[in-house]
C-alpha positions in Angstrom: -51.1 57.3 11.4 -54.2 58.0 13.5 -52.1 60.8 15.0 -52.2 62.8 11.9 -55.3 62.5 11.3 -56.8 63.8 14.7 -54.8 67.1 14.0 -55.7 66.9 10.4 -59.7 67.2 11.7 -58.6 69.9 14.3 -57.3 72.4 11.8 -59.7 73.0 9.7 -62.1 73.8 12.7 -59.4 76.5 14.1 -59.3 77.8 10.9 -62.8 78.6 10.9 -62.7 80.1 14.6 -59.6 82.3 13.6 -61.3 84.5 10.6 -64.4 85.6 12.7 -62.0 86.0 15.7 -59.3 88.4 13.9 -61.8 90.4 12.2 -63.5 91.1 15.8 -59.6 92.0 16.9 -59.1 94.4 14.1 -62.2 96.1 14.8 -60.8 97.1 17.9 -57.7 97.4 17.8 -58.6 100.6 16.0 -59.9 102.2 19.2 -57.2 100.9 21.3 -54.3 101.6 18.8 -54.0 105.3 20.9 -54.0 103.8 24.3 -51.1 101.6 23.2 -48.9 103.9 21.5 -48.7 106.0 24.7 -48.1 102.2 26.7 -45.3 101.8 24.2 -42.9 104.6 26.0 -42.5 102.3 28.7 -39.7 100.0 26.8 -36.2 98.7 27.8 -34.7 101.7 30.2 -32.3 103.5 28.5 -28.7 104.4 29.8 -29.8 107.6 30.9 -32.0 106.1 33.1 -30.1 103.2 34.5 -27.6 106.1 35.5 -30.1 107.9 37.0 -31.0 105.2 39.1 -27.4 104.1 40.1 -27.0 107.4 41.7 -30.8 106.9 43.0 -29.5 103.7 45.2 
């Protein structure tokens, strides 16, 4: 089907885009690894929270 191969002739080509591309990535994730740990305190709220703003409103 001509279908398949159209995406058969796409893959390869995002292959080849990805490796260079998550290398680069990697590279810097190291220096913003930091930044995002601290980013990751602001989750779900937790019940103590919620209760605190229940009585806030």
């Amino acid at each position: 089907s001509p279908s398949a191969a159209h995406s058969l002739t796409d893959t390869p080509s995002a292959e080849m885009a990805d490796k260079p591309d998550i290398s680069a990535v990697s590279n810097f994730d190291k220096t913003k690894l930091k930044k995002t740990e601290t980013a990751e305190k602001n989750t779900l709220p937790t019940k103590e929270t919620i209760a605190q703003e229940k009585e806030a409103n």
